[in-house]
N, C-alpha and C positions, 0 to 999 in steps of 0.2 A: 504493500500500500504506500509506504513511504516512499520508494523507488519510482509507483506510476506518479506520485505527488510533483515528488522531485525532476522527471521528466515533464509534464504541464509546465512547471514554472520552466525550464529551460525553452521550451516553448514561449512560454508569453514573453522571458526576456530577448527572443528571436526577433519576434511579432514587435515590439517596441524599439527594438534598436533599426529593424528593414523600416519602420514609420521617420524616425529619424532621417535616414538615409535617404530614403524618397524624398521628404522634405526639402534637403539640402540637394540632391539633384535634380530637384524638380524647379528649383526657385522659389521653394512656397514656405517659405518665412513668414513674410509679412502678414501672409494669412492667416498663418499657425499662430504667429505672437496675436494678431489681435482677435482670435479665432478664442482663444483661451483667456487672456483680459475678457472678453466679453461673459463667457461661461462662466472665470469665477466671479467678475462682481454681479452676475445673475443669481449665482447660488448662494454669496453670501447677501443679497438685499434679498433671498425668497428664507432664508434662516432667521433674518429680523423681521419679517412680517409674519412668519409663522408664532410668533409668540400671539398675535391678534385673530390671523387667520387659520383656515383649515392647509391643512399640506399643499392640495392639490390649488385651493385658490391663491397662497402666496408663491406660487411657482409661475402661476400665469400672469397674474398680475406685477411676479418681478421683471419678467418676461415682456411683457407692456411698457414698464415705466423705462428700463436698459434700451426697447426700439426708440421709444419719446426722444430720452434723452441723446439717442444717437442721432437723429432725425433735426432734432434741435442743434446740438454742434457741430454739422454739416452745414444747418443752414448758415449759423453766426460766422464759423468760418468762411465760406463763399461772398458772405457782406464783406468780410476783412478785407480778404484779398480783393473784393470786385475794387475796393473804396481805397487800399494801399495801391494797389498796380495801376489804378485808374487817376491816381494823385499825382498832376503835371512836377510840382512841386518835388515830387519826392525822387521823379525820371530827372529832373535838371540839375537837383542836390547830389545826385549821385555820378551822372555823367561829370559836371563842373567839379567832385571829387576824384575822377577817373583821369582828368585832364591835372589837375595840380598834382596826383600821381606820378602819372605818366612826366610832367616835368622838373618835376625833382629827381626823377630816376636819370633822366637826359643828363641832369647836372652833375651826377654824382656816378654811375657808371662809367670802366672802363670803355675806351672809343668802340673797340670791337664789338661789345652789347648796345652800345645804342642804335647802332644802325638799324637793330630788327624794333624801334621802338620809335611808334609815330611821332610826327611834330607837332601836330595839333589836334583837334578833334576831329577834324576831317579825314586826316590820317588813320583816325581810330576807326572810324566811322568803316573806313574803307577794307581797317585791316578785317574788322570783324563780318562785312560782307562777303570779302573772300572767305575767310572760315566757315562761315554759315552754308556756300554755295559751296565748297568743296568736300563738306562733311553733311551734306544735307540728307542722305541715304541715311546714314546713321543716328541721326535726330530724330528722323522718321522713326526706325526703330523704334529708340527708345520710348517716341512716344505713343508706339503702338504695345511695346511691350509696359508702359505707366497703364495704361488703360485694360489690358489684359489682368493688372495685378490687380487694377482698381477691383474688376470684376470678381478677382479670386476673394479679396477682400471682403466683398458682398454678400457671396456666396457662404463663406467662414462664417460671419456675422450670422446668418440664416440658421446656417447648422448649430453653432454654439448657445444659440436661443432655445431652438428645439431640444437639443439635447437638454440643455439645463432645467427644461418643462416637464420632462421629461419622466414616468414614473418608471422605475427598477426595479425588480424583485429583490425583496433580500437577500443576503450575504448567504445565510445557509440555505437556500433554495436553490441557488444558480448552480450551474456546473462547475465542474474544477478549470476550466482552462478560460469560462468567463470573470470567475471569484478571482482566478492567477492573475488575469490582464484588469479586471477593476483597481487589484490592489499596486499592478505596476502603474498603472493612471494615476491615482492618488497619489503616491506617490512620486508621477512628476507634474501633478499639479501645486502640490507643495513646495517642489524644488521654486517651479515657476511662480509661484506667491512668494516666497520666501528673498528670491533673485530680484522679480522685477519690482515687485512693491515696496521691497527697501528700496531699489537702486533707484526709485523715482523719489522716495522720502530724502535720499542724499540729494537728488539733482534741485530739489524743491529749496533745501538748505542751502545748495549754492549757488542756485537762482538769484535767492535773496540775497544772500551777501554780496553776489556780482551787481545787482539791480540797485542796494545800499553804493557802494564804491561807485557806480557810473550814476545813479542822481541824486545823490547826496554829497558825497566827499567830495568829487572833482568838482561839481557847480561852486561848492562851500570854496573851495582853490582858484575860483575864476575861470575853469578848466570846460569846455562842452564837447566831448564826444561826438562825432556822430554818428547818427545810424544805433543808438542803442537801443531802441526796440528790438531793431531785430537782432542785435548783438546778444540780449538778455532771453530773447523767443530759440534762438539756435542753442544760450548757453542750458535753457533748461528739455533742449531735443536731446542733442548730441551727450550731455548730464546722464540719458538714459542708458549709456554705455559705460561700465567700470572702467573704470582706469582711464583707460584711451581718450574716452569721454572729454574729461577736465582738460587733460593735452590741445582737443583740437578748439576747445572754448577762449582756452587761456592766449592761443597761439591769433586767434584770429582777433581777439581784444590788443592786444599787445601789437598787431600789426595795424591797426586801425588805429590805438593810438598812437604810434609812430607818425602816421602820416599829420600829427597835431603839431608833435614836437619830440625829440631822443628823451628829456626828460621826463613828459608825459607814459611817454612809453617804459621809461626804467620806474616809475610809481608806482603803473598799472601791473607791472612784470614784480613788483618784489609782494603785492597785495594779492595779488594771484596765485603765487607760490606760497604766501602765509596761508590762503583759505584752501589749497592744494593739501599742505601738509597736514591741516587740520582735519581736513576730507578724510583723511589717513585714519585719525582716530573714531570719527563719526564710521566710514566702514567699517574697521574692524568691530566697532559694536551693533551693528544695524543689522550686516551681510555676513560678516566673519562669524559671530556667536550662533546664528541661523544657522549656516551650514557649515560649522565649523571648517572655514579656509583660508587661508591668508592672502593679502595681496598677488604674490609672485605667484603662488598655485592656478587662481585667476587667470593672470597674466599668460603663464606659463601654456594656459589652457588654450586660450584666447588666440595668440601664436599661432599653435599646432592647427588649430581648427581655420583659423585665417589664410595658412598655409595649404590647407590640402582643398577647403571648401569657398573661400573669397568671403566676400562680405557675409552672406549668409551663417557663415560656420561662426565668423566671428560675435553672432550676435545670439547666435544659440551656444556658444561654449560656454559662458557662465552657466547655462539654466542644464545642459547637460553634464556639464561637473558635478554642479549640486546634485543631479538625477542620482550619477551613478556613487557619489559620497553616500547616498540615501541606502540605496540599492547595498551599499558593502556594510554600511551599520546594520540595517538591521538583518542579515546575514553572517552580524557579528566577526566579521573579517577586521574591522578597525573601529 
């Protein structure tokens, strides 16, 4: 008995690691992450209404309120973007930063690099015509393959609802090899609660700090940034990524403050590294204590999986780390 048990489970960890792998050669990441955000805060908002309602009615009605709200922050965002991209202002503030750029680079660049770097804006204007026409096949792509993801998206959202409405027979009811694959789900639904809902509680933390330091501190110094909306909107995206994350937030603040002043930019670069380092300690008690790991194990992870899978791998290696940490505790290996 214990032997057929034992073979089931090797089984279900088959069936969960070939889900993975599709995943990652399939491109269906972004599905999967937000395929699971939506399931579990369906199941945890149908567990707080269960204290009021019956099972079946707080599953439906959590089920309801997760479409609303999704339905709602599609539309606010679509106003965002209709109302930022369609802001004359904000196309002139950016190009007339693209040209005091571009010539300070002129002045500062050895001869040999400025050659490939316009004189004026017309210049720009032109070079980036040509890019646009010589890479236009590929543009196309992508944005046949954004609208492909859109859809996967869509489709994840559907399933992850349903599911989460979803009624199950209990645990001792089901078969052995449904009971085996329940328990490896849970299990990395956990990883993935545990992964990404801290790593948003940290990016939220350094949101605020970045969003303190660019409108409060530097105004308070005479100092204005620009572009810190969306300096602060990328630093709490890119936030949603360990490690790496904070790298490409700090790197792109730091570069924008440059283009103010060197000074500006060594201010923003030593305040960055202080809320860097202190991220250090907010993870290890957030992330680390949750699935007991350290930064470099992370990292480590992160790498490998970046290496063999591209962005994809990188952005499931924490949540798979966590999985298979899960997986060797309670199998009492570590």
């Amino acid at each position: 008995m214990n032997t057929t048990l034992s073979k089931v489970k090797i089984v279900s960890l088959c069936i969960i690691s070939g889900l993975f792998l599709a995943t990652l050669m399939l491109k269906l990441v972004a599905p999967a992450f937000i395929g699971l955000i939506i399931y579990l805060l369906t199941k945890h908002l149908g567990v707080f209404l269960n204290r009021r309602l019956s099972a079946r009615k707080s599953r439906l009605m959590a089920g309801l309120m997760v479409l609303i709200g999704i339905v709602t922050i599609i539309t606010l965002l679509t106003l965002f973007l209709s109302k930022t991209l369609g802001s004359q202002e904000n196309l002139i503030g950016l190009t007339n930063k693209i040209v005091e750029i571009l010539t300070d680079m002129r002045e500062k660049l050895p001869p040999l690099l400025v050659s490939y770097i316009p004189e004026s804006i017309i210049g720009f204007k032109e070079s980036l015509t040509d890019f646009l026409r010589e890479h236009s096949q590929e543009l196309g792509k992508v944005g046949g393959e954004s609208l492909h993801t859109l859809a996967h998206i869509l489709i994840a959202i559907a399933i992850a609802v349903m599911v989460s409405i979803q009624r199950f027979l209990p645990k001792p009811q089901t078969r052995p090899l449904a009971f085996e694959l329940r328990e490896r789900l849970t299990l990395l639904g956990i990883a993935f609660e545990n992964v990404v809902f801290a790593q948003a509680k940290i990016s939220a933390i350094n949101t605020t700090l970045t969003a303190l330091f660019l409108f409060v501190i530097l105004p308070l110094a005479s100092v204005h940034l620009p572009y810190t909306k969306t300096l602060i909107l990328m630093t709490f995206i890119v936030g949603l990524l360990p490690v790496v994350g904070n790298l490409i937030s700090n790197t792109a603040i730091t570069l924008v403050a440059l283009g103010v002043s060197f000074h500006v930019a060594l201010s923003a670069l030593v305040f960055l590294i202080l809320v860097h380092k202190l991220e250090y300690f907010i993870n290890a008690r957030i992330v680390g204590d949750r699935i007991n790991a350290k930064a470099w194990e992370i990292l480590l992870a992160m790498l490998l999986m970046e290496s063999l899978f591209g962005v994809g791998g990188l952005l499931l290696a924490p949540i798979i780390y966590a999985y298979i940490k899960a997986e060797l505790k309670l199998m009492l290996l570590i």
